[in-house]
C-alpha positions in Angstrom: -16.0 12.6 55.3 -14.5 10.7 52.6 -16.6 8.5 50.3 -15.9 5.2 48.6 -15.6 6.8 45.2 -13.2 9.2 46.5 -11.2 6.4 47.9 -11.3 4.6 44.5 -9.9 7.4 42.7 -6.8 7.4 44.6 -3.8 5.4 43.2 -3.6 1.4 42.6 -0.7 1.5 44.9 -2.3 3.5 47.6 -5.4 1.6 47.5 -3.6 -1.8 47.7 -1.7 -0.7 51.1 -4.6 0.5 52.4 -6.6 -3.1 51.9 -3.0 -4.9 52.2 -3.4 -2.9 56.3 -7.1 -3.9 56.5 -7.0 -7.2 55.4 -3.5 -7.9 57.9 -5.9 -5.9 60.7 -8.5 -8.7 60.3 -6.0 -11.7 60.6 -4.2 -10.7 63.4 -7.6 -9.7 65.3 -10.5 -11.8 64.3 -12.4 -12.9 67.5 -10.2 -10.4 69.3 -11.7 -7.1 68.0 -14.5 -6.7 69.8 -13.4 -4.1 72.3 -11.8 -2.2 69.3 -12.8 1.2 68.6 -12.4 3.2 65.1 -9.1 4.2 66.4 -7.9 1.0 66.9 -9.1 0.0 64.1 -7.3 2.6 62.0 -4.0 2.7 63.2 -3.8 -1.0 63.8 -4.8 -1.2 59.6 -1.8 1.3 59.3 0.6 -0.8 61.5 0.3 -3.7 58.5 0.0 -0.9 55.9 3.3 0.5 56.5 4.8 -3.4 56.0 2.9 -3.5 52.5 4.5 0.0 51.8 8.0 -0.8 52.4 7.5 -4.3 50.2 6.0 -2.1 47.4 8.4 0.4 47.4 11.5 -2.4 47.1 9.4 -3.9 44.9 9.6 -0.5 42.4 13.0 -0.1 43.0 14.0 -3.8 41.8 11.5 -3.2 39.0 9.4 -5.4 39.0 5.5 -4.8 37.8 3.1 -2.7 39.8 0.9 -6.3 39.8 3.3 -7.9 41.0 4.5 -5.6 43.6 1.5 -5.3 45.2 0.8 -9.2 45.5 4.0 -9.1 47.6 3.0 -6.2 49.5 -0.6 -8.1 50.5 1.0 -10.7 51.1 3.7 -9.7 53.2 1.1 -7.5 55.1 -0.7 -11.4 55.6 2.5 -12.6 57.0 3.6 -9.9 59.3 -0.4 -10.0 60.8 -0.1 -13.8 60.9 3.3 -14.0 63.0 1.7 -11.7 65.2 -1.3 -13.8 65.5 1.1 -17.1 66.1 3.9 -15.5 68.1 4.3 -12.1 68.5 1.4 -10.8 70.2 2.1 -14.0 73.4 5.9 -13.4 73.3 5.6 -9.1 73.5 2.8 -9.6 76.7 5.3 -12.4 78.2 8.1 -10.0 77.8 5.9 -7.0 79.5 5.0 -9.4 82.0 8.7 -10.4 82.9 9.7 -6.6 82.9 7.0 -6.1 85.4 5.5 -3.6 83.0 2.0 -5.2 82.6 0.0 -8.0 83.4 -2.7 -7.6 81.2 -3.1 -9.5 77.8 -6.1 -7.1 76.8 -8.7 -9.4 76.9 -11.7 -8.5 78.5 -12.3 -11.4 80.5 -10.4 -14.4 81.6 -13.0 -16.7 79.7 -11.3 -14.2 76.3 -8.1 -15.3 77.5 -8.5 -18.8 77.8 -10.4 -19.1 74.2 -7.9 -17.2 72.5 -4.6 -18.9 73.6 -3.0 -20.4 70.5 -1.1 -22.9 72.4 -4.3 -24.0 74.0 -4.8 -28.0 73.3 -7.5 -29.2 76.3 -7.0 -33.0 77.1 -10.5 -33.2 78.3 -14.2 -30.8 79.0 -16.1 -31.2 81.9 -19.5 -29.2 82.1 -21.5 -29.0 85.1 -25.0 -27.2 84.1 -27.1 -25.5 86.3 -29.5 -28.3 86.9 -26.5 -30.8 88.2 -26.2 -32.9 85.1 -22.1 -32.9 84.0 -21.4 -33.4 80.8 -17.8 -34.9 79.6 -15.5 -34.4 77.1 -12.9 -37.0 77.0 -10.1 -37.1 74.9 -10.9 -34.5 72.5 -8.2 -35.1 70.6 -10.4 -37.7 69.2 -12.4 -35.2 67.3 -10.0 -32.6 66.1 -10.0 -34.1 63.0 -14.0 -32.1 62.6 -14.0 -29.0 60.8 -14.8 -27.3 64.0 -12.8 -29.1 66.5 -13.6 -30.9 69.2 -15.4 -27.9 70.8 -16.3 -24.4 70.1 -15.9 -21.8 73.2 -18.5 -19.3 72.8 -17.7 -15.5 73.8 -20.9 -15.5 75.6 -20.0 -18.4 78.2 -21.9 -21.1 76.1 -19.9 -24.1 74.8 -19.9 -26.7 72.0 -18.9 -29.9 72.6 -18.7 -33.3 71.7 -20.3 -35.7 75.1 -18.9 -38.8 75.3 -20.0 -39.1 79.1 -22.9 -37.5 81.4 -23.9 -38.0 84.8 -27.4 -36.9 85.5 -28.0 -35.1 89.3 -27.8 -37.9 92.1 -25.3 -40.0 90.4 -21.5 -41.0 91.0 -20.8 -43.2 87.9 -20.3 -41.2 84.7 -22.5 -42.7 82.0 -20.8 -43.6 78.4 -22.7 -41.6 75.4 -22.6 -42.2 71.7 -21.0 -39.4 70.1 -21.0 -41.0 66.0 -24.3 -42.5 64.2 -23.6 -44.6 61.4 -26.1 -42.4 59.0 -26.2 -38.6 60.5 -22.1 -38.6 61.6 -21.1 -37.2 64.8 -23.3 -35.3 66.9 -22.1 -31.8 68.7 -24.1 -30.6 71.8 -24.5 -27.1 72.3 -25.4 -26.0 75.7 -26.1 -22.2 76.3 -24.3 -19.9 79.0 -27.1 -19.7 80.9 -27.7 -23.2 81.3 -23.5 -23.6 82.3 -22.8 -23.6 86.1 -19.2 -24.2 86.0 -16.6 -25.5 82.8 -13.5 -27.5 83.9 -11.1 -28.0 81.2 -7.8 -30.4 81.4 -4.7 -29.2 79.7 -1.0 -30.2 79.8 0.0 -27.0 78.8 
C-alpha cells in the first residue's frame, strides 16, 4: 500500500497530474459519484490526468517554468472535467442513444436523472404530501437570484422549496403564502421524503 509520504516524495510534476486528475474527477462528478467505486474513481482521476500530462509536457517543450506549466496543466484538467460536466457527458449518452447502443444515462434512479440535468430550468413545483396538503412553487424563476436557487432536490426524495401557494386537504382554491419577511428575508420550506406523496414539476424544456 502506498502512503502519503511516499506519494509526496514523488516528483512536483507527477504529483501535480495526479491532483490536476483528482481535482478534474471531482468537477465533472460531484453529486454524481455516489455509485462510484475505487475503480471508478481511479481511472476516471487518470482520464483528466492524462489531459494535465500532455499540457505539462507542451508546456516543457515551449519552456516555460515548471510553476507555470503545471498551473496550465490544473487548469486545463478543470476545463476538460468542466466541458464534460456542461456538454460532453449529455451529448456522448444522446449519441449512444441515437445509435441504439444504450439507453442508460447511469443514474441510479430517474429522480438522479431529473436532478442532475444541466439544462433543467422548472417553470413551477407542485408538492402533494402525504397528508393531502399541496404545496406550490410558482414561478421559480423569481428566486433564482438566492444562493441556493429556487429549490434544492434532495437525493433522498425530499425537497426544498420556496411556497408561494398551499391548499390544505378538502380544498379547491390554492391559498397565496408569503415567501419574503421584511426582517428575516425569504423563507425556504424543507419538507422530508417521507412526508412527499407525489412532486410535479413544470418545464418548457
Amino acid at each position: 500500500m502506498t502512503y502519503l509520504p511516499d506519494v509526496l516524495n514523488l516528483p512536483l510534476d507527477t504529483i501535480a497530474v495526479l491532483a490536476a486528475g483528482y481535482l478534474g474527477y471531482r468537477l465533472a462528478y460531484v453529486g454524481k459519484d455516489v455509485g462510484h467505486s475505487s475503480v471508478d474513481v481511479v481511472f476516471l482521476s487518470l482520464v483528466y490526468a492524462l489531459s494535465a500530462k500532455l499540457v505539462l509536457q507542451l508546456a516543457s517543450g515551449v519552456g516555460l517554468l515548471s510553476p507555470v506549466g503545471i498551473i496550465l496543466a490544473i487548469s486545463a484538467a478543470l476545463l476538460v472535467a468542466a466541458l464534460w460536466r456542461s456538454w460532453g457527458e449529455g451529448a456522448t449518452f444522446r449519441a449512444l442513444r441515437f445509435a441504439r447502443v444504450s439507453n442508460s444515462d447511469r443514474h441510479r434512479t430517474a429522480w438522479d436523472s431529473v436532478r442532475h440535468k444541466a439544462s433543467f430550468a422548472p417553470t413551477g413545483y407542485t408538492v402533494s404530501k402525504v397528508d393531502g396538503t399541496a404545496l406550490l412553487c410558482q414561478n421559480p424563476q423569481d428566486f433564482a437570484h438566492l444562493r441556493d436557487g429556487p429549490c434544492i432536490l434532495g437525493e433522498d426524495g425530499s425537497i426544498a422549496m420556496f411556497v408561494t401557494h398551499r391548499r390544505l386537504p378538502g380544498q379547491v382554491d390554492w391559498e397565496k403564502r408569503d415567501t419574503f419577511d421584511p426582517v428575516l428575508g425569504y423563507e425556504m420550506t424543507y419538507i422530508p421524503a417521507s412526508m412527499v406523496a407525489e412532486i410535479r414539476i413544470d418545464t418548457l424544456n
